[in-house]
N, C-alpha and C positions, 0 to 999 in steps of 0.2 A: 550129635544132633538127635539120633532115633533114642537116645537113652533120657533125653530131657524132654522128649513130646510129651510123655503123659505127665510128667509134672506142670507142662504150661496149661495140659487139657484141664486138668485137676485145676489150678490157677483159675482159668477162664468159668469153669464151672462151681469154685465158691463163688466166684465176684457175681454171677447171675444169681446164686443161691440169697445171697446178701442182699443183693438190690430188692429183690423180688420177695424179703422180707419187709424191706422200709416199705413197700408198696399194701400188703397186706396188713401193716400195724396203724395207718392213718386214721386219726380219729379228727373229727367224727366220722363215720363210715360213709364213703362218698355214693351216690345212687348206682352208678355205672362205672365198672373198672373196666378197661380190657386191656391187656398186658401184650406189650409189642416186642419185638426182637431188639436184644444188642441194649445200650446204654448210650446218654448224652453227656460229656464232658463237659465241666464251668468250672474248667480252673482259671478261664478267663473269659466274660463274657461283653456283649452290650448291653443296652436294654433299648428295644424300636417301641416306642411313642410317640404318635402322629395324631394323639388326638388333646386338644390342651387340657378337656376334662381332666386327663388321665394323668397327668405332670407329676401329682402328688404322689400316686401309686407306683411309679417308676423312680421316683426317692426313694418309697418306701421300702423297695424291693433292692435298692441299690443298696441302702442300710443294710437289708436280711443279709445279702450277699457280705459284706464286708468285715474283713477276716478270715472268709474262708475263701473268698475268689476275686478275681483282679476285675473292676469295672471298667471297660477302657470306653473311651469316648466315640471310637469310630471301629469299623471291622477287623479286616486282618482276616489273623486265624483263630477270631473269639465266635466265642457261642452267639447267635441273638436270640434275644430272649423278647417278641411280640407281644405288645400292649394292648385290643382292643375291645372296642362294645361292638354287641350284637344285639339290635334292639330285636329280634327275633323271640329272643332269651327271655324269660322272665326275670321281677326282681331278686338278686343277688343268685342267681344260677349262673354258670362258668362250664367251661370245655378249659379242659389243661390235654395239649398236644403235647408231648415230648418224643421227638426221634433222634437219629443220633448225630445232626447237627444243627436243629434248632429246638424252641420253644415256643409255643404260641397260646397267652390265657387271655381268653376271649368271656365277659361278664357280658349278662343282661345288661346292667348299670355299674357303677364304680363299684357299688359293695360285691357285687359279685365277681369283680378283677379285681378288688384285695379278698374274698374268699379264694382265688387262684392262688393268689399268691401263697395266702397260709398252708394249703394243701402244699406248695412245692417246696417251702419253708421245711417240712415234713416229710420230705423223701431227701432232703441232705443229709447225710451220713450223720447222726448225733457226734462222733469225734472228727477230731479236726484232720485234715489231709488233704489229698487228693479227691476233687468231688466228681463224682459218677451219679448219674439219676438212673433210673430207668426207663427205657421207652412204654410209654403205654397212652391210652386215651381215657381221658375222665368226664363224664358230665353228671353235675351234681347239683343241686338245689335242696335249698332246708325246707324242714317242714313248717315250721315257725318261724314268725318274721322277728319275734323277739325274744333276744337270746343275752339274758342280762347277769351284771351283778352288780350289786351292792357294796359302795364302799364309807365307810362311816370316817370322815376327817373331823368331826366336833372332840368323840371321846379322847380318841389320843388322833393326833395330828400326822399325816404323810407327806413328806417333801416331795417335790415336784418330780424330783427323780425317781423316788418310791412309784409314783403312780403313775410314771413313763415306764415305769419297767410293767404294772402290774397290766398296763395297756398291751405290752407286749405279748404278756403271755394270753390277756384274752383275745387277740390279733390269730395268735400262734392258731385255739383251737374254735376262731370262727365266732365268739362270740361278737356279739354286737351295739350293746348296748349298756353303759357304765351307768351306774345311776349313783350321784354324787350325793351323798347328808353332807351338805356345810354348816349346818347350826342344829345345835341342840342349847339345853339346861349347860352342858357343860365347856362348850368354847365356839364363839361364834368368828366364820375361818376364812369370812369371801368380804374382802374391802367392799364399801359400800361410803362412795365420795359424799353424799349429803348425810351422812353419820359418821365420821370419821371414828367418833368413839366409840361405835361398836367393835371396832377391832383395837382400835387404842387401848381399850380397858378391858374390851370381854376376849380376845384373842389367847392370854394368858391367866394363869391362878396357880393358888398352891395345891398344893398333893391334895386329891380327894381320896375318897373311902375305894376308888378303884382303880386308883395310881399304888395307896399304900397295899391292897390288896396283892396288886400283879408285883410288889418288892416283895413282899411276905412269900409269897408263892416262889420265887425264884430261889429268894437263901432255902429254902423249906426243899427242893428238889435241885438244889446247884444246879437250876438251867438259867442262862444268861441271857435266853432269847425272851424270857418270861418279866425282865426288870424295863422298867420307863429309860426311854433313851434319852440319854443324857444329852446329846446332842441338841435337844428341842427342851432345854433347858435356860435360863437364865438367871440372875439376880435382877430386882427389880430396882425402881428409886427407894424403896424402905430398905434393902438391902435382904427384902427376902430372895428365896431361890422359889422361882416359879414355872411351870411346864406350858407349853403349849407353840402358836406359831400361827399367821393366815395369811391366803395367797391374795395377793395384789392383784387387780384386773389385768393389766397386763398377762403375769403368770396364767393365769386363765385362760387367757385368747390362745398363750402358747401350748397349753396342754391339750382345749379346742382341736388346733389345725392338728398337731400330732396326733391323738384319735381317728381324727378324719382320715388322716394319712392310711391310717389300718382300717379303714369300714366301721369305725365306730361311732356312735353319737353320743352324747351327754345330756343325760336330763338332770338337770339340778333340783336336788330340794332344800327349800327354805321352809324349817316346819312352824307353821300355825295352825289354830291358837293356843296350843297344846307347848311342848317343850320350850316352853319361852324364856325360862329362868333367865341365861347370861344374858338376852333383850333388856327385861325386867329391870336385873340389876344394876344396866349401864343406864337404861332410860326409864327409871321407876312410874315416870306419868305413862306408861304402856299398859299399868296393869292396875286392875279394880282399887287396890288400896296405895297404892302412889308405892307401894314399896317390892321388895322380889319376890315373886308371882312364877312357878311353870306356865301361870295362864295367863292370855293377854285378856284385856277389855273391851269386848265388841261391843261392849254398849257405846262405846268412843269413838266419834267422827274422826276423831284426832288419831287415834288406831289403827282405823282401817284405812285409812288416809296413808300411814307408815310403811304398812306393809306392801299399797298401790306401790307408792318411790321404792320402795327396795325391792322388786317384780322388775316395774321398772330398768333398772340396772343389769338385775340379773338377767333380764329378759336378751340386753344389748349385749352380754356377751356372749351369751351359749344361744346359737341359734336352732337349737334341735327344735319341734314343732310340740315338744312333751314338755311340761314345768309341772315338778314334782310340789304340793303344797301342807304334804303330812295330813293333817285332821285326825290324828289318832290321840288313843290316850289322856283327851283333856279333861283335868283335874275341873267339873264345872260349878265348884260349891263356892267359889267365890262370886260367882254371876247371880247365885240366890239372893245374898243381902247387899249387890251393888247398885243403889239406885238408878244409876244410869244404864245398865243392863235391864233394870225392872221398867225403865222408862222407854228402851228399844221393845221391848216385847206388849208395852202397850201401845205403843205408835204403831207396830207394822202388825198388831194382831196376832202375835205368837203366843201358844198357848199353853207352851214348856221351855223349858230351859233345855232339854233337847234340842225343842226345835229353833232354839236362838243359834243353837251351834248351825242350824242347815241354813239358817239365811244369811249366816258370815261366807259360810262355803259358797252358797249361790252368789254372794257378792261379787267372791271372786272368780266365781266362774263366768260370770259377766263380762269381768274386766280383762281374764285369759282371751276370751271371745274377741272382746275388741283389737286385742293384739295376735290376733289370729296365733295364740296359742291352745293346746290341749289341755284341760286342767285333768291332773293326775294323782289320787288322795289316796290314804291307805281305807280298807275296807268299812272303819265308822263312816265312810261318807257314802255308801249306799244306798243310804235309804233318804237321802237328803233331799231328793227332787230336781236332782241334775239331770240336763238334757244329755240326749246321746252323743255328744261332741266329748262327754270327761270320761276318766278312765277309772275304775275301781282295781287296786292292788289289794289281792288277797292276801294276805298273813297270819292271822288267827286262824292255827289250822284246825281248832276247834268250831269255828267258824263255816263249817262245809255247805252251808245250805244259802251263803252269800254270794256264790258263783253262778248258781241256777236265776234267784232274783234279781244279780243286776242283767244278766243277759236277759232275761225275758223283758226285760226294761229296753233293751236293745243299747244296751252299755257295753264297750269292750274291758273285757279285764287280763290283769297280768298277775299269772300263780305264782306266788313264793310263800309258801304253806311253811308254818314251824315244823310239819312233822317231819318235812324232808329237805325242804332248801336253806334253812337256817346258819350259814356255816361257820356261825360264833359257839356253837353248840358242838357238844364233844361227838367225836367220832369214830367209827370202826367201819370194819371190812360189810359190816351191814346195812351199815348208811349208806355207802356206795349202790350198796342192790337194790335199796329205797329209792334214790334218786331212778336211778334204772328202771325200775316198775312202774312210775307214776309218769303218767299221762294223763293232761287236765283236760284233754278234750275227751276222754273215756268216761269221763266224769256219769254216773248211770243218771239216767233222765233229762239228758242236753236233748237237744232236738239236734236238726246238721246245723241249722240258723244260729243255732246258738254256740255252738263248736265252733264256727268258724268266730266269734266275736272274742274268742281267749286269742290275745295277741302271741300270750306266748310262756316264759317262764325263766324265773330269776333266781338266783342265790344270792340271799342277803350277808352282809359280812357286818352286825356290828362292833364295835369296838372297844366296850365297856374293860374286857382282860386281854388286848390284845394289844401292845404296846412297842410292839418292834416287828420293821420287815421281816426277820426272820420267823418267829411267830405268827404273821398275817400268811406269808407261804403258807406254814407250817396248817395254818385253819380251814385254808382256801384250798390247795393242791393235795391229791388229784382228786376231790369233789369237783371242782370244776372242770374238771373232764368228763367227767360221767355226766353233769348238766347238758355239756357242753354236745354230745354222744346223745343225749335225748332229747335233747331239744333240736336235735338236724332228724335225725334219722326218723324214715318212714314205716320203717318195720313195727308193726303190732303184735308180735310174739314177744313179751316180755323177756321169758328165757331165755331167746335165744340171743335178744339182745345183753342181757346179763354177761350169760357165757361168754359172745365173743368178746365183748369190754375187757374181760379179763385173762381172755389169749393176747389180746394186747400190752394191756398196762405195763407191764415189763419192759417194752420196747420204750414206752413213753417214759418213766422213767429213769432209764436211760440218758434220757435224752436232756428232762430235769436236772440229772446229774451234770450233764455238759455242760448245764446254763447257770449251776452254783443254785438252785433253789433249792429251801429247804423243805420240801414237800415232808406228810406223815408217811410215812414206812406203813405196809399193811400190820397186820395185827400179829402180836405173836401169840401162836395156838400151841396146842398140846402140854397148857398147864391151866392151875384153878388157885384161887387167892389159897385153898386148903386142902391139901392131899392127903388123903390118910394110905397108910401100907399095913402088911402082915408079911413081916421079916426084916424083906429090906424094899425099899422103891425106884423107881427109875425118873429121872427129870431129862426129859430131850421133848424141848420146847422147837418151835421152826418159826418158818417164814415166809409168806410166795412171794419171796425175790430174790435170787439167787447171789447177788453182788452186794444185800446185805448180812452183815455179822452181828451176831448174837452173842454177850459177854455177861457175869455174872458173879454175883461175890454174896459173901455168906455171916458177913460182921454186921451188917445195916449200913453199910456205905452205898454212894452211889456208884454205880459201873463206869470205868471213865478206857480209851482207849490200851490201857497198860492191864485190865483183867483181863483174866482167862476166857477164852473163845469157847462156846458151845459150838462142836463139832463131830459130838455122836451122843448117846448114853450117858448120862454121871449116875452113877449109881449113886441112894440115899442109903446108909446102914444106922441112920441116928438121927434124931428130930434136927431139923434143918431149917432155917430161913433166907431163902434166895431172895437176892435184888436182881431181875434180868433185864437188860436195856438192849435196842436193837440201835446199830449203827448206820449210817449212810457210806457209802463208797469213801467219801474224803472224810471221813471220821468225825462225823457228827453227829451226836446225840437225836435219835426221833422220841421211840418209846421207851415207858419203862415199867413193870410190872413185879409184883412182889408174889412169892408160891413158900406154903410155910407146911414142909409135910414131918407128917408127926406120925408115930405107931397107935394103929387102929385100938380103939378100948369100944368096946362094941356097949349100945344103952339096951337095956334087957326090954325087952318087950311086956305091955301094962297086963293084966290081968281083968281084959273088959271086952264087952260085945256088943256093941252100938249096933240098933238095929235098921236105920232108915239113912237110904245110900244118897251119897252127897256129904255136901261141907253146911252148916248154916252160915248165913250169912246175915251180921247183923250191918244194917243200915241205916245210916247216922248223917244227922245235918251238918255242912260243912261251917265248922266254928270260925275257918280264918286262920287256926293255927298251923304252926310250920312243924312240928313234931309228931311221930304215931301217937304219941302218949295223946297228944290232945284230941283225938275223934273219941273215945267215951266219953267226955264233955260236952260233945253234938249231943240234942235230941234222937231220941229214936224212932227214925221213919218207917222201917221195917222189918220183918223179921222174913227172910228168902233162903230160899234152898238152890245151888249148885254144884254140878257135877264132879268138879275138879275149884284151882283156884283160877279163877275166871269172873270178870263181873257179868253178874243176870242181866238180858237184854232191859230189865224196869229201868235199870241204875243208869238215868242220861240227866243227872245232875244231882250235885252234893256229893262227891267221889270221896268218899268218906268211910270205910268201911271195915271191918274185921269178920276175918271168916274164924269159924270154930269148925272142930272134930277130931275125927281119926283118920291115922295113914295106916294101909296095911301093907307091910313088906311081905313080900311071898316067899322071902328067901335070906338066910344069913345073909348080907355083905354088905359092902362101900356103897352109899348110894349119894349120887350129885345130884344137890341142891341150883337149881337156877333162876333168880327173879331179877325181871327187871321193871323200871316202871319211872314214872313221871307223875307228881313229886315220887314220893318219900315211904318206903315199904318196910315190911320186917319178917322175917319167918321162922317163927319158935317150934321146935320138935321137944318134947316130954317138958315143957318148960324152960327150955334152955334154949336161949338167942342163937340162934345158926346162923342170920344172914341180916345185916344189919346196913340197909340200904335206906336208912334215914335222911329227913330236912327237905328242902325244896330246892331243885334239881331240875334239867332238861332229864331223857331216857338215860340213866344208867342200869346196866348191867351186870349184876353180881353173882359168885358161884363160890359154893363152900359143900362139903363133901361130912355125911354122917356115920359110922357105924352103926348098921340096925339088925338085932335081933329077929329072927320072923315071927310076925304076930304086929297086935297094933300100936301105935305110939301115937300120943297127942301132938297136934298140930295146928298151929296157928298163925296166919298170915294176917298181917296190919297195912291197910294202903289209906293213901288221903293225896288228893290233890289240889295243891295248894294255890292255885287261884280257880279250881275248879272250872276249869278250861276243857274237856275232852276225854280222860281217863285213860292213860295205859298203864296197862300193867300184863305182863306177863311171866310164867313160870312153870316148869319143870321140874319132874325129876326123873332121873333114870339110874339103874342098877349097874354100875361100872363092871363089876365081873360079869353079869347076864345081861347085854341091853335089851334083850328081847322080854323079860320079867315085865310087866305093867303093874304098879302100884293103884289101888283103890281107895277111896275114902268114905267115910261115913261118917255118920253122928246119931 
């Protein structure tokens, strides 16, 4: 017995070590932990619910539980696990009790006893076994009341089980608020009984240009998560093969309560007048010319009369107090020579085609009014002359100066800025500490009055290339942790909230692993699309996740579970091209990145002395076009001088630009090149293309590696932004043998 003590001691002292991790890794980060003695056992539990409010939440947690512990119906020798409200509590704030035989999560309101719940969803062991919690007490409350995402069902379609699960995982970390796209141009997805043909006809179609895109894409990188799922395929009465699907009200009502079940609500949108195409085509009298139209016909009684019934409908089955109605994006040149648009705008006194679009919108913020709903637009409906009852959704993150103006309107609005919540848009380990950083109530020049009217903050997920649940994971997680981490937490130290995000993440996914998601793997670091050496090189790439594998091959194949594992050093002795792909735990493909390192051939340095410090910069009207070659065909607006490559604070429109000069290397060696930008950049050394980050693009990120002699070499960077939205660009270089060297430029 005295020989086995210390191994039970050791025993007893991981299993606290363990628990008292899953306590520390909850996301989002709860306001008050305090950590109690000892652990709760549910390997068999109850669930005490005494309040009928509370019925559905006691489902929902019986679900959570099931699989990993036994729900029995009455006591015994099971856990209880206590359901109640404390109106004490504010909305959705929670006390989670755990000692070591019972439970007790006590909400403000419901959403704040399904926030209990997800909190303890998160302290069970990610693998399956025996469950042990740990004793401690929690009281927590978000900072924001709205904590959303965006799911796009027109472009490519999610079955009902797809977007039960995806409800899960936003249950898991607390968010709240799903906001549904059921119609777009491309498939209209929500039955509507006084139109049956809307879904009869416009539910399905053939392969568009973003069906055959995400095929092309798939054979192009052998990933299978990237192809149209077949599944949500058919043959039609002509005997073609057609994509798409839409859910039946019914199905609705039942997706409805399931949300509910988790604290979550549904705002639907039906987008007018804007994306109307599949309307158009089913019902051509919708639109100015009788035929398919993205825009509908407001100058039509008969129009707005449509959209009234189909509100209507929608209105009867999602009862949230939000109806989402788009206004973004309309195409409105067909309202120029539509007589009966020209005939609304002389009856009611409009004085633009502008403003024909704000008295469609007031129309229906009218008739949201009368149905005591919220009307809910993307940010073209700002300026419209809505009362403070609608809502303004930011999105054009270019757009910053439309958060300040609807609030001082006394409008609430909800952030989903492109530059950070976009999550259709490619991603890295950077985007996560964007999300993390941004705070729309820090916004500089709120007042507190106006702070408090941002409801809150979303990530949009459209769907143009993203065509299978595995893929939609893959876009979504873990970005929506990190929303999910900033959108609760009340901490104002951005860093530190960074940092601790990612003492976590690890743990969370984890836990993704358990649940078969195919989340992105972090980034893999310590390589460059082009490495140069002098002799031989080294490639040992990494990863900050410890359970996943890094594998690699050197023909142009893809990496598939059967190549060779990076697991120290591979020495390069000879011009090389690596494919490197990072694995998931159950062997699944995330990333995949290509490093082509070749033996240094150093470019001689020019024979010149350019005397005035900085780059010129020439600036150019934006033509429109999508390639660098096209900004010398812009006009020239200016001729500017800066420091580095950077645009001059003049340049806030026409993002158009090429800088000219000289680099000067202050030292033999490798120096890495880095730009990145939104659209389309390029950066030429002695006249030779280095970095060719062309076309129109969200932020990508490119790096290529020079030999340079010391002394100066010509330099040339090409940017343009292609719808001339906002301008990023950024770039770098630094001296890999010296990083401490700074390079200067001149002209």
């Amino acid at each position: 017995m005295t020989m086995r003590l210390p191994a039970l001691i050791l025993a007893a002292v991981l299993c606290l070590v363990v628990h008292a991790h899953e306590a520390a890794t909850i996301v989002p980060t709860p306001v008050q932990l305090i950590e109690g003695t000892g652990t709760c056992k549910l390997d068999t539990v109850t669930v005490d619910c005494r309040d009928a409010a509370l019925l559905p939440a006691a489902q929902y947690l019986a679900q959570s539980l099931a699989g990993r512990a036994t729900v029995a119906a009455t006591g015994g020798r099971a856990t209880p696990v206590k359901l109640a409200l404390d109106t004490t509590l504010e909305a959705s704030q929670y006390r989670l009790d755990i000692a070591p035989g019972h439970i007790d999560i006590t909400g403000g309101d419901y959403s704040g006893v399904a926030c209990g719940i997800a909190t303890l969803r998160q302290l069970l062991p990610a693998a399956s076994g025996s469950i042990e919690v740990p004793c401690l007490r929690i009281t927590d409350k978000p900072r924001y009341g709205w904590r959303g995402l965006l799911l796009d069902s027109s472009r490519h379609f999610w079955s009902v089980d797809e977007v039960k699960r995806l409800l899960d995982l936003m249950a898991c970390y607390k968010l709240n608020r799903l906001h549904w796209h059921l119609v777009d141009d491309e498939g209209w997805r929500i039955e509507i009984k006084r139109y049956p043909q809307l879904t009869g006809q416009g539910a399905f179609r053939p392969f568009d240009s973003h069906d055959l895109g995400c095929e092309e894409r798939a054979a192009r990188e052998h990933n299978a998560d990237l192809r149209v799922d077949r599944a949500k395929m058919k043959v039609d009465e002509h005997g073609d093969s057609v994509y798409g699907g839409y859910y039946t009200q019914r199905q609705l009502r039942d997706v409805v309560a399931y949300a509910r079940e988790r604290g979550i609500e549904i705002m639907p949108e039906v987008d007018f007048p804007g994306h109307s195409r599949m309307a158009t085509t089913v019902l051509p009298w919708l639109s100015c010319q009788g035929e398919p139209s993205s825009t509908l016909c407001v100058g039509s009684d008969a129009t707005l009369q449509f959209c009234k019934n189909v509100y209507d409908e929608v209105i009867d089955i999602f009862p949230f107090a939000y109806v989402h109605m788009g206004g973004d994006e309309v195409d409105k040149r067909n309202w120029q020579s539509c007589p009966r648009c020209r005939q609304r705008m002389r009856q009611c006194g409009i004085a633009s085609i502008e403003g024909l679009q704000g008295w469609f919108v007031r129309q229906l913020e009218a008739y949201f009014n009368a149905k005591d709903r919220h009307l809910v637009g993307w940010d073209e409906i700002a300026d419209d002359g809505l009362g403070t009852g609608s809502v303004v959704q930011w999105w054009r993150g270019w757009n910053k100066g439309v958060v300040e103006r609807a609030t001082v309107q006394g409008k609430q609005v909800i952030c989903s800025p492109t530059t950070c919540l976009y999550f259709d848009y490619g991603q890295d380990d950077g985007t996560i500490d964007e999300i993390l950083r941004y705070d729309p109530r820090s916004t500089a020049g709120l007042s507190a009055g106006q702070q408090q009217l941002i409801l809150g903050m979303q990530g949009n997920t459209w769907c143009e290339w993203i065509a299978t649940e595995a893929r939609l994971q893959y876009q979504v997680m873990p970005r929506m942790i990190a929303l999910a981490e900033r959108v609760w937490t009340s901490d104002t130290c951005r860093e530190r909230v960074v940092a601790r995000f990612h003492e976590k993440l690890p743990a969370q996914l984890e836990r993704l692993d358990a649940l078969h998601v195919r989340y992105k793997l972090p980034d893999i670091t310590g390589v460059s699309e082009h490495t140069l050496y002098n002799g031989h090189g080294v490639l040992w790439p990494a990863i900050a996740y410890g359970k996943a594998t890094l594998r690699y091959t050197t023909d142009g194949t893809v990496p598939t579970c059967q190549s060779p594992a990076i697991t120290g050093p591979v020495e390069v002795t000879r011009d090389t091209h690596f494919t490197i792909a990072s694995f998931r735990p159950d062997g699944s493909r995330s990333d995949m990145v290509t490093a082509t390192y070749a033996q240094a051939r150093y470019m001689p340095a020019l024979d010149v002395s350019p005397k005035t410090d900085g780059l010129l910069v020439e600036w150019h009207r934006n033509t429109g076009g999508d390639h660098c070659s096209d900004i010398a065909r812009g006009a020239l607006i200016a001729r500017l001088v800066s420091p580095a490559v950077q645009l001059p604070p003049a340049i806030d429109h026409d993002y158009s630009v090429i800088f000219k000069g000289y680099l000067y290397a202050p030292a033999d060696g490798i120096y890495e090149f880095v730009l990145g930008s939104d659209d389309g950049s390029q950066w030429l050394i002695d006249g030779t293309l280095l970095i060719d980050n062309d076309g129109p693009h969200s932020t990508v990120v490119r790096r290529n590696q020079a030999a340079l002699r010391q002394g100066w070499h010509a330099t040339e960077v090409h940017y343009f932004d292609y719808n001339d939205n906002g301008g990023t660009l950024h770039a770098t270089v630094r001296c890999v043998d010296n990083p401490a060297l700074q390079v200067t430029y001149k002209h």
